[in-house]
C-alpha positions as CSV (number, residue, x, y, z in Angstrom):
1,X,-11.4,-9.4,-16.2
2,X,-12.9,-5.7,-15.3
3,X,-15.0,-6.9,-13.5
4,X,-12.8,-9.1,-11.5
5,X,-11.0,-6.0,-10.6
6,X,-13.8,-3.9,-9.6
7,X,-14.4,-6.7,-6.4
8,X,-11.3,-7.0,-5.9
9,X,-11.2,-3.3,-5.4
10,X,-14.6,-3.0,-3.4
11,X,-13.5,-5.8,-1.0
12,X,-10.5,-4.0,-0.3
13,X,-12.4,-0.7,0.5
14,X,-15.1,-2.5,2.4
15,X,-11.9,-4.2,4.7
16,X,-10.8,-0.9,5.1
17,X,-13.4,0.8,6.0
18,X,-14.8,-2.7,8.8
19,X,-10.7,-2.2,10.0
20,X,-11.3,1.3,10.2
21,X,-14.7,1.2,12.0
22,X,-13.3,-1.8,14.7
23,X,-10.3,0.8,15.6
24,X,-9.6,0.4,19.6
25,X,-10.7,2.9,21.8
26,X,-8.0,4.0,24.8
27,X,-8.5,1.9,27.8
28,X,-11.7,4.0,29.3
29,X,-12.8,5.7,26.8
30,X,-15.7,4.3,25.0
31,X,-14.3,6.9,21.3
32,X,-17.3,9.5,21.8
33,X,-16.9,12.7,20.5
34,X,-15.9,15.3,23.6
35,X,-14.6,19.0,24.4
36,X,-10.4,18.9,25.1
37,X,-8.4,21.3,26.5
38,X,-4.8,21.7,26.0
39,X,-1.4,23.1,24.7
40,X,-1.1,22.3,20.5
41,X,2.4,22.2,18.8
42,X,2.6,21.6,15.0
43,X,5.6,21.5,12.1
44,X,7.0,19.5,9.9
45,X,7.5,16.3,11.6
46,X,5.2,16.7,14.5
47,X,1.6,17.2,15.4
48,X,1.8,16.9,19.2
49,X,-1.1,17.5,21.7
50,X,-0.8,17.7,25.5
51,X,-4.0,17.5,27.7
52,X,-3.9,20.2,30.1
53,X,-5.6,17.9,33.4
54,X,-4.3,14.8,33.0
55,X,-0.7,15.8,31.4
56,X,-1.3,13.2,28.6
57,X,0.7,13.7,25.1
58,X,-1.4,12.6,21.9
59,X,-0.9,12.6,18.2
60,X,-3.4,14.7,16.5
61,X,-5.2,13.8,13.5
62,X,-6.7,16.4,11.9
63,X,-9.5,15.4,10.3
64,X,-10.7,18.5,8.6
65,X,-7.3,20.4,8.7
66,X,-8.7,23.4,10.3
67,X,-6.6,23.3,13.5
68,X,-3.3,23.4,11.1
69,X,-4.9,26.2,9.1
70,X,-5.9,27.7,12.1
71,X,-1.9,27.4,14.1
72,X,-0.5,28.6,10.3
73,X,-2.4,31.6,10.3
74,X,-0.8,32.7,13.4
75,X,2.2,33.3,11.4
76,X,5.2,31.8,14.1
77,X,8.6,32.5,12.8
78,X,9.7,28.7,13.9
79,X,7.5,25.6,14.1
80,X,6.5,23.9,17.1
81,X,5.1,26.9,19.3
82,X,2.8,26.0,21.6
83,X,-0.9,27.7,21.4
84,X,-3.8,26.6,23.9
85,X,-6.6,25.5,21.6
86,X,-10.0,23.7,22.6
87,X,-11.6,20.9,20.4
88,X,-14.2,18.8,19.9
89,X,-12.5,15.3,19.4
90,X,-12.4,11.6,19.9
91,X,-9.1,9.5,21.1
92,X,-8.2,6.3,19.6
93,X,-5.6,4.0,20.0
94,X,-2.1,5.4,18.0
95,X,-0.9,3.0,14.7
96,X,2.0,0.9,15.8
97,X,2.8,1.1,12.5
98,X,3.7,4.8,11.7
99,X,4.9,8.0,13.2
100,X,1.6,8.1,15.5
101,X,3.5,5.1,17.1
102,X,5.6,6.8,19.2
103,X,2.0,7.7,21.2
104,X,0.2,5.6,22.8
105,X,-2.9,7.4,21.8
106,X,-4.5,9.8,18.5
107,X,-6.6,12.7,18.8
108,X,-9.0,12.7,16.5
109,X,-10.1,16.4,16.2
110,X,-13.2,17.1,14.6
111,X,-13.8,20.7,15.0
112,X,-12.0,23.6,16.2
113,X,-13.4,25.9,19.6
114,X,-10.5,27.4,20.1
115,X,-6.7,28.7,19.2
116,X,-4.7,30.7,21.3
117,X,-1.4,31.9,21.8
118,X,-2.7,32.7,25.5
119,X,-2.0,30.1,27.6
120,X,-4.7,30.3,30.5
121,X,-3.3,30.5,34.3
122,X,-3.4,26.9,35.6
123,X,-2.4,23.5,34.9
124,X,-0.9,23.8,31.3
125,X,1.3,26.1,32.7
């Protein structure tokens, strides 16, 4: 019976982790890990990302939580101020099954460049 259990429970990590592994990449992107610039807002109920040259709005993931750590340490009265911040990150295709659904697309950050609350002269003004 245990040991029924235990492949029941490794199949269901090893489906996880093949579902997790096939995600979609966005339409042009082939997932690679790349530098982004844009504006950051984070709180409660929102982790919102907005690519400074294209205009495009993501979801960010946060996949070592440094770039929360990093906005919370600015110490904003309110939540949801926007900071400029550059990232190294990949962009996958949003769950239509949770909050990330209301994006098409998730920002996958994997390390922090840059946080700023100076937001640089051009196109994310």
């Amino acid at each position: 019976m245990m040991h029924t259990k235990k492949i029941t429970l490794l199949s269901i990590v090893l489906a996880l982790a093949v579902i997790a592994c096939n995600r979609t990449p966005v339409e042009g992107d082939n997932s690679e890990v790349k530098v982004i610039k844009g504006l950051y807002s984070y709180g409660p109920e929102l982790r919102a990302f907005t690519d400074c040259d294209e205009g495009r709005e993501y979801w960010v993931a946060d996949s070592a939580k440094t770039l929360e750590l990093a906005y919370n340490e600015l110490n904003f009265e309110k939540p949801y101020v926007p900071v400029y911040i550059e990232v190294e990150a990949r962009v996958v295709k949003s769950d239509s099954s949770t909050v990330t659904a209301n994006f098409d697309s998730t920002l996958v950050v994997t390390k922090v460049l840059k946080v700023t609350t100076e937001i640089p002269d051009g196109p994310c003004n």
